[in-house]
C-alpha positions as CSV (number, residue, x, y, z in Angstrom):
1,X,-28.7,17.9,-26.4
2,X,-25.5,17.6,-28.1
3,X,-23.9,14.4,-28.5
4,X,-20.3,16.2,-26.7
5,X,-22.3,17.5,-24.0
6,X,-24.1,14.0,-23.3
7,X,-21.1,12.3,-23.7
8,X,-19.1,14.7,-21.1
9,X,-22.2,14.3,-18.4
10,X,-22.0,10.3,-18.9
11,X,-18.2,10.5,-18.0
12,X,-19.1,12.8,-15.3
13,X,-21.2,9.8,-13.7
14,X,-18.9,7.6,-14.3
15,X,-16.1,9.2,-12.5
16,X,-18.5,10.1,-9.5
17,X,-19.7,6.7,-8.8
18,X,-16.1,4.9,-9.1
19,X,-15.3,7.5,-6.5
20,X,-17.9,6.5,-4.6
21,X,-17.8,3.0,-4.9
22,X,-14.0,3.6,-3.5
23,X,-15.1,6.0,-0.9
24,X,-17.4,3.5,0.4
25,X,-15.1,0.6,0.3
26,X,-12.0,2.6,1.9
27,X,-14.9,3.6,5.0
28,X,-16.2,0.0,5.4
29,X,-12.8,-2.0,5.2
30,X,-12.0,-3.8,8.6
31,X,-7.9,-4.6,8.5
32,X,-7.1,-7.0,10.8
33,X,-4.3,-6.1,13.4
34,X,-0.9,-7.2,12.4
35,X,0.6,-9.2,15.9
36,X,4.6,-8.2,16.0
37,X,5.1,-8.3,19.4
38,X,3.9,-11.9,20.6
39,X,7.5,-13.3,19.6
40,X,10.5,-13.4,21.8
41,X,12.6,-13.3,19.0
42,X,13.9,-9.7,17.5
43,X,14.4,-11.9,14.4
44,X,10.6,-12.9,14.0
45,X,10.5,-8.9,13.2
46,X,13.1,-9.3,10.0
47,X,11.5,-12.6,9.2
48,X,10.5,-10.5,5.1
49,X,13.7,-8.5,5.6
50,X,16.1,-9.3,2.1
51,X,19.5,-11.4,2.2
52,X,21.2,-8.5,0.6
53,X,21.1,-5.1,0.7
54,X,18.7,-2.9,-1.9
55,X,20.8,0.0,-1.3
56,X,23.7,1.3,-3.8
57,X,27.1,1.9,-2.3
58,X,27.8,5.0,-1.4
59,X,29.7,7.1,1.5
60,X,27.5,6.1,4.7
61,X,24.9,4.0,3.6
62,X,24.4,1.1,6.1
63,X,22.5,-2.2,5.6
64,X,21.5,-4.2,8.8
65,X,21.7,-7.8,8.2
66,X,20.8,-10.7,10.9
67,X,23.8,-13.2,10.7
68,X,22.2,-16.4,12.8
């Protein structure tokens, strides 16, 4: 057996099992729920929201901002 052709079959393996491996742990992953809508507050929902906006200015380009 060549050296290339060993060398291309071990890469080969490798690739297949890191697939795997993330395969398996995308199938088997239990997220927990994310609870939004337990607050009576709209402003619990824009609790991660930024102070200022991300967005360049331009024409109609409009960043909502809680002011409270």
């Amino acid at each position: 057996m060549k050296f290339e052709t060993m060398v291309l079959r071990s890469l080969f393996v490798a690739c297949v099992l890191v697939c795997g491996l993330i395969l398996a742990g995308m199938i088997t992953a239990k997220p927990t729920p994310v609870q939004l809508a337990n607050s009576n507050r709209v402003s619990a929902l824009f609790a991660s929201a930024p102070a200022t906006c991300a967005l360049p200015v331009a024409g109609e380009i409009a960043c909502i901002r809680i002011v409270g």
